[in-house]
DSSP file (Angstrom, degrees, kcal/mol; ACC not computed):
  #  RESIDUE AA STRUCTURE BP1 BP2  ACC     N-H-->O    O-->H-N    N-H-->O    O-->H-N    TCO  KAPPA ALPHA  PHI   PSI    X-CA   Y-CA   Z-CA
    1    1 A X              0   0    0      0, 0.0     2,-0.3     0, 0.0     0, 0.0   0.000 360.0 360.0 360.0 125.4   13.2    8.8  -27.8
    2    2 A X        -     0   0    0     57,-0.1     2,-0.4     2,-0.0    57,-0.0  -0.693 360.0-145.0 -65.6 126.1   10.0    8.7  -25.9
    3    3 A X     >  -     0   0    0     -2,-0.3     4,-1.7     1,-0.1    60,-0.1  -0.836  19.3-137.6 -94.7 106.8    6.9    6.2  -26.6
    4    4 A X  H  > S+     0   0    0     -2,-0.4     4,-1.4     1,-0.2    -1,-0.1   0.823 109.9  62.0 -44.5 -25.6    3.5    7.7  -26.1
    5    5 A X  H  > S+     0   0    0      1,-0.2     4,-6.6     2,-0.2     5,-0.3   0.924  99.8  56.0 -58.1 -57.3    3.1    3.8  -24.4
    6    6 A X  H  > S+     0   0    0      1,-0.2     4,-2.6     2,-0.2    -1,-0.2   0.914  99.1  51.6 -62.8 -19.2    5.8    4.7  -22.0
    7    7 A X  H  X S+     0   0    0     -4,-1.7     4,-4.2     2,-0.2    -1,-0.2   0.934 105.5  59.8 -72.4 -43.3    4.2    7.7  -20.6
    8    8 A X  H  X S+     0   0    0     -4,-1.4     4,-1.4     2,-0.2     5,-0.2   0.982 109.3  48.4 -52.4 -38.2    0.8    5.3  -20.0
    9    9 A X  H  X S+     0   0    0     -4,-6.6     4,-1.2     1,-0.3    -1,-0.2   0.990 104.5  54.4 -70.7 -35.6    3.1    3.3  -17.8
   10   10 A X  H  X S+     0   0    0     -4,-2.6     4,-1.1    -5,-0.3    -1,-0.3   0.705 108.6  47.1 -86.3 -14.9    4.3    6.1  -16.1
   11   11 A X  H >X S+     0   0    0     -4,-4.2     3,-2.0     1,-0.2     4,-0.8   0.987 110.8  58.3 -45.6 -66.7    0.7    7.3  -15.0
   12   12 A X  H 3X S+     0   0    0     -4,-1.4     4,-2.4     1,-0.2    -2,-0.2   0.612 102.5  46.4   4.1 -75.1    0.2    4.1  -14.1
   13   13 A X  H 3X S+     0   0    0     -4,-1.2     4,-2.0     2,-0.2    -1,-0.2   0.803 109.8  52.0 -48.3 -62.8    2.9    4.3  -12.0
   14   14 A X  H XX S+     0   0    0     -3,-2.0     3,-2.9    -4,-1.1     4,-1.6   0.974 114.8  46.3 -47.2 -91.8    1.6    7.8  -10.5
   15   15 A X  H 3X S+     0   0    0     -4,-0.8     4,-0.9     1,-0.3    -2,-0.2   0.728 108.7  54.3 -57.9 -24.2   -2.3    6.0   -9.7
   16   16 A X  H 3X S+     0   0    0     -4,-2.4     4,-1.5    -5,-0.3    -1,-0.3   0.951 113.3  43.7 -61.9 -34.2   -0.7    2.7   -8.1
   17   17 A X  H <X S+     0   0    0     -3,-2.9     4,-4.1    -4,-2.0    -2,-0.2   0.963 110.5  52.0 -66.8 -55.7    1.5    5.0   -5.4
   18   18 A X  H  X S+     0   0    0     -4,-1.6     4,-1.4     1,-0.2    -1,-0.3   0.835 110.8  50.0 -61.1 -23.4   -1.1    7.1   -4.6
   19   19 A X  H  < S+     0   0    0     -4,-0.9     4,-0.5     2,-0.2    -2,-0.2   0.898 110.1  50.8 -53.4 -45.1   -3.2    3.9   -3.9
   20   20 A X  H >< S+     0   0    0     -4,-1.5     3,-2.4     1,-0.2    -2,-0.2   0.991 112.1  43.8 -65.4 -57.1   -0.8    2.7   -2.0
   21   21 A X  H >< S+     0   0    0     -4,-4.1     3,-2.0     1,-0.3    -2,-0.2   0.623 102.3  63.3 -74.2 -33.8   -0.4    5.9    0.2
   22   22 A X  G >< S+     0   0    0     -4,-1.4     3,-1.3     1,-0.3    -1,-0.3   0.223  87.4  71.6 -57.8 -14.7   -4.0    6.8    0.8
   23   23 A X  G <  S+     0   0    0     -3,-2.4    -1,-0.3    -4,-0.5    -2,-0.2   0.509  90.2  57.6 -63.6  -4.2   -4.2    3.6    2.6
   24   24 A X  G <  S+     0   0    0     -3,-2.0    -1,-0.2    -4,-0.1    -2,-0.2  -0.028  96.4 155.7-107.5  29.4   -2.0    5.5    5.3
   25   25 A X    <   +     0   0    0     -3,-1.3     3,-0.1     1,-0.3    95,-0.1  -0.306  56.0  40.6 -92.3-176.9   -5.4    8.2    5.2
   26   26 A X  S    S-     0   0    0     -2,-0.1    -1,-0.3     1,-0.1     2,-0.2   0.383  92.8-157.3 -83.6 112.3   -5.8    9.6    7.4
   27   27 A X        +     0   0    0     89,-0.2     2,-0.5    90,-0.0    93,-0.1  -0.208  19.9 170.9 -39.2  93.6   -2.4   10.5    8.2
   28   28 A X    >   -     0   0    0      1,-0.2     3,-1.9    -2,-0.2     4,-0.2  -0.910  26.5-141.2-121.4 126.1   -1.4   11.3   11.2
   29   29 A X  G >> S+     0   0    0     -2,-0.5     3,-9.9     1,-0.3     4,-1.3   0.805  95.6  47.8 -35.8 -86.0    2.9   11.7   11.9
   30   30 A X  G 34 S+     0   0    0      1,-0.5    -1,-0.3     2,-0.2    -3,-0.0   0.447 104.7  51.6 -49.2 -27.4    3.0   10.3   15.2
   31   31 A X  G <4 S+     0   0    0     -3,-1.9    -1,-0.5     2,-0.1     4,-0.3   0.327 114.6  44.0 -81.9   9.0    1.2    7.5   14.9
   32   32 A X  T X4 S+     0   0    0     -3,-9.9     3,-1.6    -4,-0.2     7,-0.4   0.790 104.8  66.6 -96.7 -37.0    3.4    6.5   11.8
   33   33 A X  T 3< S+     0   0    0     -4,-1.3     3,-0.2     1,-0.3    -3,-0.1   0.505  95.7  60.8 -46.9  -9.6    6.6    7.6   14.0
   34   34 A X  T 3  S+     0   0    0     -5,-0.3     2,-0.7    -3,-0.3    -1,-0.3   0.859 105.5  45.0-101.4 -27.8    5.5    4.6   16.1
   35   35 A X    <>  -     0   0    0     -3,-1.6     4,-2.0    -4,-0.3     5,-0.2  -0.880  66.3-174.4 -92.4 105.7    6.0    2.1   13.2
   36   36 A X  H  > S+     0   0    0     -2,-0.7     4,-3.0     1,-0.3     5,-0.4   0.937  83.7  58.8 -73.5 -23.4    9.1    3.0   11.8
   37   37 A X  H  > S+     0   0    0      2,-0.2     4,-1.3     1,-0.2    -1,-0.3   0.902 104.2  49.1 -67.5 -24.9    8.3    0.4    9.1
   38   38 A X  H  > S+     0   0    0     -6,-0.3     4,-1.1     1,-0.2    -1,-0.2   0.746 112.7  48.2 -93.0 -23.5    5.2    2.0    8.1
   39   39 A X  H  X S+     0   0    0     -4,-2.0     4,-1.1    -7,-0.4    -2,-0.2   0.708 103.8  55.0 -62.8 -32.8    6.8    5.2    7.8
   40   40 A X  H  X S+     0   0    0     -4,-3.0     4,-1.8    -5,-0.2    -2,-0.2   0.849 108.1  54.7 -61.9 -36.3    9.6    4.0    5.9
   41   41 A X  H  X S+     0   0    0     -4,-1.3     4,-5.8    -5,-0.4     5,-0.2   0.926 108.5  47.8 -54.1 -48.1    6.6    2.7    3.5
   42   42 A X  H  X S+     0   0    0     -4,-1.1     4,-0.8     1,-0.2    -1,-0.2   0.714 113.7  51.9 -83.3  -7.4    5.0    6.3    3.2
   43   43 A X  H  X S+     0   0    0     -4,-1.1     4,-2.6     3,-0.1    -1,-0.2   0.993 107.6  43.7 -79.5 -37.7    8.2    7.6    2.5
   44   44 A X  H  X S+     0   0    0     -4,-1.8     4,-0.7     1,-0.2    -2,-0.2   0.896 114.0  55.9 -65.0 -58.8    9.2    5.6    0.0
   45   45 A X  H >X>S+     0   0    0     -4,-5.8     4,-5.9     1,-0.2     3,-4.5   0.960 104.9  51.2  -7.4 -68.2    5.8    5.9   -1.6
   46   46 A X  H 3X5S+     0   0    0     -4,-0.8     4,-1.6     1,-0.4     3,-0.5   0.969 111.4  46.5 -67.9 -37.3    5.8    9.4   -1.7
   47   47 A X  H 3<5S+     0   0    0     -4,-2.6    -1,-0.4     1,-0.2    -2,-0.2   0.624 106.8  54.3 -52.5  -9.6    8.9    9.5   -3.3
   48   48 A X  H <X5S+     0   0    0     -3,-4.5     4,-0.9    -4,-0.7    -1,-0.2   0.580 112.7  45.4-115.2 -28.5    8.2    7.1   -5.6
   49   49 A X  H  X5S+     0   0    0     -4,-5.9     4,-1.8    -3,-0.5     5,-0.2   0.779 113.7  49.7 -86.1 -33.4    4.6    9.3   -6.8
   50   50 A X  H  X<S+     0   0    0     -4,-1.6     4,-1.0    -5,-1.1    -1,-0.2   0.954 116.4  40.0 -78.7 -20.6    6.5   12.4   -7.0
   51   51 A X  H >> S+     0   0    0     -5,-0.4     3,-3.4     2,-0.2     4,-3.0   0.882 116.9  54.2 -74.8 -64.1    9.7   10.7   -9.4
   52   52 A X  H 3X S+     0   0    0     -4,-0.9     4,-2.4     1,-0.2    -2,-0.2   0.740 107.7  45.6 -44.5 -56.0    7.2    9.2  -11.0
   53   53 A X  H 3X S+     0   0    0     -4,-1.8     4,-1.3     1,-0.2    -1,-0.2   0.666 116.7  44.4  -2.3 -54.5    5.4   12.6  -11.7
   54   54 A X  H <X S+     0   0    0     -3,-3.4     4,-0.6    -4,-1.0    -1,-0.2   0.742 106.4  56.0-103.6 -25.3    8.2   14.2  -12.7
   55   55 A X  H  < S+     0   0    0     -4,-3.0     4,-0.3    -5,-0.2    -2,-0.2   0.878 113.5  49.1 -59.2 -32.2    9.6   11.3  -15.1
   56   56 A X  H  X S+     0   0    0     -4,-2.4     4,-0.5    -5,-0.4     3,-0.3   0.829 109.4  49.9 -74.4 -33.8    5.8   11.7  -16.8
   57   57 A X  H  X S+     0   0    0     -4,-1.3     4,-0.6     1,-0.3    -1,-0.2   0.597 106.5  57.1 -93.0  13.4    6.1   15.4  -17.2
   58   58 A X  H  < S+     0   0    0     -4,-0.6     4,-0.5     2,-0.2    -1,-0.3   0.561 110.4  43.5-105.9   4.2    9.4   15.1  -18.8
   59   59 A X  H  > S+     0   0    0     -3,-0.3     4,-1.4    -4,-0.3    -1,-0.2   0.521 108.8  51.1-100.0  -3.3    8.1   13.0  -21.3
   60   60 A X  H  X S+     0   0    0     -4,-0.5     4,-1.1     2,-0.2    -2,-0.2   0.530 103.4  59.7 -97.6   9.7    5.2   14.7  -22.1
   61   61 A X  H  <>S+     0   0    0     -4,-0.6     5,-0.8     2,-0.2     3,-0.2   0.979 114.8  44.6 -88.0 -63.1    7.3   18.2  -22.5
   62   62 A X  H >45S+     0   0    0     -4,-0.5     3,-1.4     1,-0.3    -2,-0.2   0.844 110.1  49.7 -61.4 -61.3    9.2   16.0  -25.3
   63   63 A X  H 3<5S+     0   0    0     -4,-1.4    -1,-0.3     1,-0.2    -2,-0.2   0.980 116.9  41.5 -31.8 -72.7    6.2   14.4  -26.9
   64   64 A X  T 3<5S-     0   0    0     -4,-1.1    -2,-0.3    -3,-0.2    -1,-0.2   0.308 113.1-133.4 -87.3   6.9    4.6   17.8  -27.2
   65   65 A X  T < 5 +     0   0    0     -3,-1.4     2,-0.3     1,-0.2    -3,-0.3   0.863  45.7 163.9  17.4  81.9    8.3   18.9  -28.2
   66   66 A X      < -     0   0    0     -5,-0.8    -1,-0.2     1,-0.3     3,-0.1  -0.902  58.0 -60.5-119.3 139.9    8.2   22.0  -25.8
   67   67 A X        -     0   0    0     -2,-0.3     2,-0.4     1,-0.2    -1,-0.3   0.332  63.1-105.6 -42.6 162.8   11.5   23.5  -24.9
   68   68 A X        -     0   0    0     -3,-0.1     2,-0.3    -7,-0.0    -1,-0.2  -0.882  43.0-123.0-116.6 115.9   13.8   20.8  -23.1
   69   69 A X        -     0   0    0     -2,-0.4     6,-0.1     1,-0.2    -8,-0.0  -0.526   7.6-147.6 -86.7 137.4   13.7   22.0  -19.1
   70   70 A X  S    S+     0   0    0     -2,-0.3     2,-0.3     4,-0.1    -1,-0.2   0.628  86.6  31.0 -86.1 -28.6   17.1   22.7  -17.4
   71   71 A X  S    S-     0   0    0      1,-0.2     4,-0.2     2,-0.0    -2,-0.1  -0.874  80.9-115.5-133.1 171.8   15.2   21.3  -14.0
   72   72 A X  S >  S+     0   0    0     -2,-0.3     3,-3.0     2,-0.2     4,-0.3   0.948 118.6  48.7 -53.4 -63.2   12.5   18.8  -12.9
   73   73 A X  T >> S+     0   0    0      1,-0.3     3,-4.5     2,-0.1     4,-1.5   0.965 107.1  68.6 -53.6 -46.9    9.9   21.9  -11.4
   74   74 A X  H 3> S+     0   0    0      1,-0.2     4,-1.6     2,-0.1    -1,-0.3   0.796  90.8  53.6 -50.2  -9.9   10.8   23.4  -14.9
   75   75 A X  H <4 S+     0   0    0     -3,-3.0     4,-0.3    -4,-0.2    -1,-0.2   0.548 107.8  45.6-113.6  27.7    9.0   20.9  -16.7
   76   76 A X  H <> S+     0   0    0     -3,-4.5     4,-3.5    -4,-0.3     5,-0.2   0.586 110.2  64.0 -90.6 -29.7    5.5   21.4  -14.7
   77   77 A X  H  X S+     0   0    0     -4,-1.5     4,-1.2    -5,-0.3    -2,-0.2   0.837 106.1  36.5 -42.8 -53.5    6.7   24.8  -15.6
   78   78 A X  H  X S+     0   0    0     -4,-1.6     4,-2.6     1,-0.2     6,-0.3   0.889 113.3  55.7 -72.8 -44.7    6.4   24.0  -19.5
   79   79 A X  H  4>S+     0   0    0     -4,-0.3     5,-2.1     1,-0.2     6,-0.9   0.860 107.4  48.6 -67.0 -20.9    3.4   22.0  -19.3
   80   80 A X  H ><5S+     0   0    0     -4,-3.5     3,-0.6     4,-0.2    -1,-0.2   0.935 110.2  56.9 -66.0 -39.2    1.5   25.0  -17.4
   81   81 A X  H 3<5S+     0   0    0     -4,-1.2    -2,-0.2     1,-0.3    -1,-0.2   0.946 110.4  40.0 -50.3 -52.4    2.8   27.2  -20.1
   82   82 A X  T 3<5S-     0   0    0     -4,-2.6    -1,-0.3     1,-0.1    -2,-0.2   0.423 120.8-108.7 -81.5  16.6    1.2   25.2  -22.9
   83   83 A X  T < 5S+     0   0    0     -3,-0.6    -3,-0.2    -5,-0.2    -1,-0.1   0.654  84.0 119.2  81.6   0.7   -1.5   24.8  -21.1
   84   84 A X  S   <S+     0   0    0     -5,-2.1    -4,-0.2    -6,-0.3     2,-0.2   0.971  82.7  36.0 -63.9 -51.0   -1.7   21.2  -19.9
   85   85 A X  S    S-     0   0    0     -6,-0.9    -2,-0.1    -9,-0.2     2,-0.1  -0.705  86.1-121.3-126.8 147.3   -1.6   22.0  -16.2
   86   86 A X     >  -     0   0    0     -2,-0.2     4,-3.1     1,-0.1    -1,-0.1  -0.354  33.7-103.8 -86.9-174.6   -3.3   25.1  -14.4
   87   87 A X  H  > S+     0   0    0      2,-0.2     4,-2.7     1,-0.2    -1,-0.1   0.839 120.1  55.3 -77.5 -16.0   -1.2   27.6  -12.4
   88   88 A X  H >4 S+     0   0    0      1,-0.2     3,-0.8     2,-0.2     5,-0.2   0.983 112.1  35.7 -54.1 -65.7   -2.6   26.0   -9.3
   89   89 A X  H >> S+     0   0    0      1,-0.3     3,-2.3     2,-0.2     4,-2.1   0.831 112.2  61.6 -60.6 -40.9   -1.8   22.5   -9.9
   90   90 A X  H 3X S+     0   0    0     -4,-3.1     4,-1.7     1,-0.3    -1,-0.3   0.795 110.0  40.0 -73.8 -22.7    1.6   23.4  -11.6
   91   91 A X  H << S+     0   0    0     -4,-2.7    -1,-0.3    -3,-0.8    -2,-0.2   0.016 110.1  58.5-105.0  44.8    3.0   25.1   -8.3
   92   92 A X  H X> S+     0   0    0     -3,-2.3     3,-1.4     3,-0.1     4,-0.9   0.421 116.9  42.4 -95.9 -33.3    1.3   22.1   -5.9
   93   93 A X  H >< S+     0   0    0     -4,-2.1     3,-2.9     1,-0.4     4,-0.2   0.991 108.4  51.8 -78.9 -50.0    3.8   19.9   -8.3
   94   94 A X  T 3< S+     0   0    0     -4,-1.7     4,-0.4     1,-0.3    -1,-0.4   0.541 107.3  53.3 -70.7   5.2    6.6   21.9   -8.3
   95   95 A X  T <> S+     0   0    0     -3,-1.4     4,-0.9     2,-0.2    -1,-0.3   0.350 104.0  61.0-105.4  -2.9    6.6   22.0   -4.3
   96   96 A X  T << S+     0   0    0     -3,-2.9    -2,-0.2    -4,-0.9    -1,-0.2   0.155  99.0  60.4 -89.2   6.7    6.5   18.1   -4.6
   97   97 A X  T >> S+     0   0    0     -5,-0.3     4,-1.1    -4,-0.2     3,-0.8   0.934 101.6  48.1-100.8 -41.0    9.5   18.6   -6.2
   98   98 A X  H 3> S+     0   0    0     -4,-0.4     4,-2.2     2,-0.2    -2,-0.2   0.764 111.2  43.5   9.7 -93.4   10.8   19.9   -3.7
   99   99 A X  H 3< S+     0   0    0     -4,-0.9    -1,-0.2     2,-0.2    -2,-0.2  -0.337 106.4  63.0-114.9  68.1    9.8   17.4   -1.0
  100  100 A X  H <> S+     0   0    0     -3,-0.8     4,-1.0   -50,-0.1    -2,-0.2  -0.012 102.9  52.1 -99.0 -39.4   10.8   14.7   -3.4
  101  101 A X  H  X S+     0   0    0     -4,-1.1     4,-2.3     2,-0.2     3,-0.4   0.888 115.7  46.0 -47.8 -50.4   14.5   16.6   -2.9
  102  102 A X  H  X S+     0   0    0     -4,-2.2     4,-2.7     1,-0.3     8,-0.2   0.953 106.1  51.7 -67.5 -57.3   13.9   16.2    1.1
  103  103 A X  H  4 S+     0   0    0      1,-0.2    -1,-0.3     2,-0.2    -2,-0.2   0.715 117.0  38.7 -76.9 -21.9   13.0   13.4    1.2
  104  104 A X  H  < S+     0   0    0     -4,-1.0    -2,-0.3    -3,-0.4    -1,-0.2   0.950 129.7  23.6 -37.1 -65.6   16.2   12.2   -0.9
  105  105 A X  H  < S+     0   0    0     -4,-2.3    -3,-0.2     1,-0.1    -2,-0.2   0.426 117.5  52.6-107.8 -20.7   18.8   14.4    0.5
  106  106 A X     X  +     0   0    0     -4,-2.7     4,-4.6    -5,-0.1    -1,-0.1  -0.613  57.4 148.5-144.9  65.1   17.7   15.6    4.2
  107  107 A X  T  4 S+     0   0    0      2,-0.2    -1,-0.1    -2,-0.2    -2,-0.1   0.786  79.2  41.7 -64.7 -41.9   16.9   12.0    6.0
  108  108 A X  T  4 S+     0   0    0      1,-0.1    -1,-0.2    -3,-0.1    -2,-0.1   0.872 126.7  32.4 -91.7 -33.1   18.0   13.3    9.4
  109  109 A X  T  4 S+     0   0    0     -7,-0.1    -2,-0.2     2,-0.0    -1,-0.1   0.820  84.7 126.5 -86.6 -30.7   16.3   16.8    9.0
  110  110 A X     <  -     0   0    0     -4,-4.6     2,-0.3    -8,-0.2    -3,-0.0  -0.021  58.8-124.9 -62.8 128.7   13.0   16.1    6.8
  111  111 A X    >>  -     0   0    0      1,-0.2     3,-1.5     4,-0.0     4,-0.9  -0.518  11.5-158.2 -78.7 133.1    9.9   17.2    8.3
  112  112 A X  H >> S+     0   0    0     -2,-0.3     4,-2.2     1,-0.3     3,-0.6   0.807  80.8  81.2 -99.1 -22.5    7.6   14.7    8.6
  113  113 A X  H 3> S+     0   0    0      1,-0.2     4,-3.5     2,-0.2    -1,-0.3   0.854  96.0  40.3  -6.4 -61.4    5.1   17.3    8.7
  114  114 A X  H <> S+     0   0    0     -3,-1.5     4,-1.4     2,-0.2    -1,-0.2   0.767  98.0  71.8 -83.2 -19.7    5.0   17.7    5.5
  115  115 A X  H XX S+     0   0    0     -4,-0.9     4,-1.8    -3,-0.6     3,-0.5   0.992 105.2  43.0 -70.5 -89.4    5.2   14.2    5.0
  116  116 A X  H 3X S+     0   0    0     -4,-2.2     4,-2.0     1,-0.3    -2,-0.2   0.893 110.4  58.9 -46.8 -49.7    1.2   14.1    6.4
  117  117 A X  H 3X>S+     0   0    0     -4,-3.5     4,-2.3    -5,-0.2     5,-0.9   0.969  99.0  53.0 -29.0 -53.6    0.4   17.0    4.3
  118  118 A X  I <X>S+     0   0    0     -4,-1.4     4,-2.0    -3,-0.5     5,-1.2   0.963 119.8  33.3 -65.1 -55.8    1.4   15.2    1.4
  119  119 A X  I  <5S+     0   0    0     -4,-1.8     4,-0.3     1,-0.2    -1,-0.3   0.959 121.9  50.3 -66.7 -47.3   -1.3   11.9    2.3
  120  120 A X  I  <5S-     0   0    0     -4,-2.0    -2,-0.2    -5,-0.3    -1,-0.2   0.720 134.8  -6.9 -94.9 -25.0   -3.5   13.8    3.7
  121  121 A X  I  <5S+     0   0    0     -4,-2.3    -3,-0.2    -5,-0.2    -1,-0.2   0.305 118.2  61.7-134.9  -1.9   -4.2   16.7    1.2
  122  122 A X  I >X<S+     0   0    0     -4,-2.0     3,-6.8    -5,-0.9     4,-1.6   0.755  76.6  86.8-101.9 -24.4   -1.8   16.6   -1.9
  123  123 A X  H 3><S+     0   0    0     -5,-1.2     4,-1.7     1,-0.3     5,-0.3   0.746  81.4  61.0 -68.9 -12.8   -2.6   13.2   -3.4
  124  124 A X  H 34 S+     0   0    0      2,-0.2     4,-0.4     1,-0.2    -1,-0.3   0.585  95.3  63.0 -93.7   6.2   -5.7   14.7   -5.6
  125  125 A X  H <> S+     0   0    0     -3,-6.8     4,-3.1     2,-0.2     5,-0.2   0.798 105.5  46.9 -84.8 -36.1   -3.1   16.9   -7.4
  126  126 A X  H  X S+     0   0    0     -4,-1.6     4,-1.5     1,-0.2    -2,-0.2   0.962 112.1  46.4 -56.8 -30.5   -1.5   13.5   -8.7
  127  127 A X  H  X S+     0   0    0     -4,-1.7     4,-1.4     1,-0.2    -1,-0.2   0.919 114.5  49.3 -85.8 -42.2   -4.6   12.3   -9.6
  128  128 A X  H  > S+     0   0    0     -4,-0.4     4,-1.7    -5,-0.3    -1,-0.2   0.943 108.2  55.8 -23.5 -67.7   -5.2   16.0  -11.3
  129  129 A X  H  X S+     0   0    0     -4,-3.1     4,-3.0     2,-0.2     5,-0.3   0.840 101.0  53.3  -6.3 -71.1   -2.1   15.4  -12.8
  130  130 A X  H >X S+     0   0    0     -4,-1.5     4,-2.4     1,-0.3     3,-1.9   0.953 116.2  44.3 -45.4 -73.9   -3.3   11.7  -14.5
  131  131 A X  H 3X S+     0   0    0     -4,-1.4     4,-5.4     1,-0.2     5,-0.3   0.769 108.4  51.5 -35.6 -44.6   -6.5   13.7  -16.1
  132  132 A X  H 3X S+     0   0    0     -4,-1.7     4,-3.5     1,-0.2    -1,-0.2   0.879 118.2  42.2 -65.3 -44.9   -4.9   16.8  -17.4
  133  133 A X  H <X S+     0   0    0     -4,-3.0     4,-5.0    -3,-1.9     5,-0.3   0.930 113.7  47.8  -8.7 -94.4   -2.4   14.5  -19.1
  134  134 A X  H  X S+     0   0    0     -4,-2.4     4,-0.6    -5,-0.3    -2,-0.2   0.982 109.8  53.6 -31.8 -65.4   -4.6   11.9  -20.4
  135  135 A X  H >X S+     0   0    0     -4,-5.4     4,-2.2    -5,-0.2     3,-1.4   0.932 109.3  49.2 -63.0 -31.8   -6.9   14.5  -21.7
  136  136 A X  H 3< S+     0   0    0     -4,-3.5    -1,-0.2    -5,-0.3    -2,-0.2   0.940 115.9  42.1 -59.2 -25.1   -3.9   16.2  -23.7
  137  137 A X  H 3< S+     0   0    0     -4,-5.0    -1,-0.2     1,-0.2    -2,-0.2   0.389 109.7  58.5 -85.1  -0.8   -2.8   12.8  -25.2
  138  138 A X  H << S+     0   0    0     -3,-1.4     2,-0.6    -4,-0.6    -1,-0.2   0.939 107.1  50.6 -84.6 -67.3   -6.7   12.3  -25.7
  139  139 A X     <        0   0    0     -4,-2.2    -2,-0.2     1,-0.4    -1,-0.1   0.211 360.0 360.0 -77.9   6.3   -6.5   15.8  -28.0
  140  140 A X              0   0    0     -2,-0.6    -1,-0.4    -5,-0.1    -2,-0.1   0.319 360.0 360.0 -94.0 360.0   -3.7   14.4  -30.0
């Protein structure tokens, strides 16, 4: 069972990471590629805002008891439907989902490209995210 509490931690969670990674702003790959430790940091980050992300919308699809999603992008998928999230922000999320997969699973191939995209331009969909949230659990 889900705790409307626990979902506050898990914004939480979302606005500490993205604190953390905007301290690597402005992002540029090569200079992190010279401190592997500081890369190691912004990966782990970014992985850590985008689970978090997707741990938050799978509890608010279940709070809002909206059909129970077969994948992680499916449950930006449900919140766009009902209207929590617009269509923008719901396929910026589900492409974090994405490279939240890469950055698990494809260590020796992940583009680090994307990796500086992600600091450099994605981090105001998490914070997008927070509000759109907030404000549904405000309307409840």
């Amino acid at each position: 069972m889900v705790r409307p509490e626990n979902l506050g931690v898990k914004l939480e969670q979302i606005r500490h990471y993205g604190k953390l990674l905007a301290v690597f702003r402005p992002c540029d790959i090569q200079t992190l590629k010279r401190a592997p430790e500081r890369l190691a940091a912004c990966e782990r980050f970014a992985y850590l805002i985008c689970q978090s992300a997707i741990e938050a919308a799978e509890m608010l699809c279940k709070l809002l008891d909206l059909p129970r999603p077969d994948t992680m992008a499916e449950s930006f998928e449900q919140l766009r439907i009902a209207g929590v999230i617009d269509d923008h922000l719901c396929a910026s999320l589900v492409s974090m989902v994405g490279f939240r997969n890469a950055l698990s699973h494809a260590y020796d191939k992940f583009n680090h490209v994307v990796l500086e995209d992600v600091i450099n331009n994605k981090l105001e969909d998490f914070n997008r995210f927070i509000a759109a949230v907030s404000a549904k659990r405000s309307d409840e």
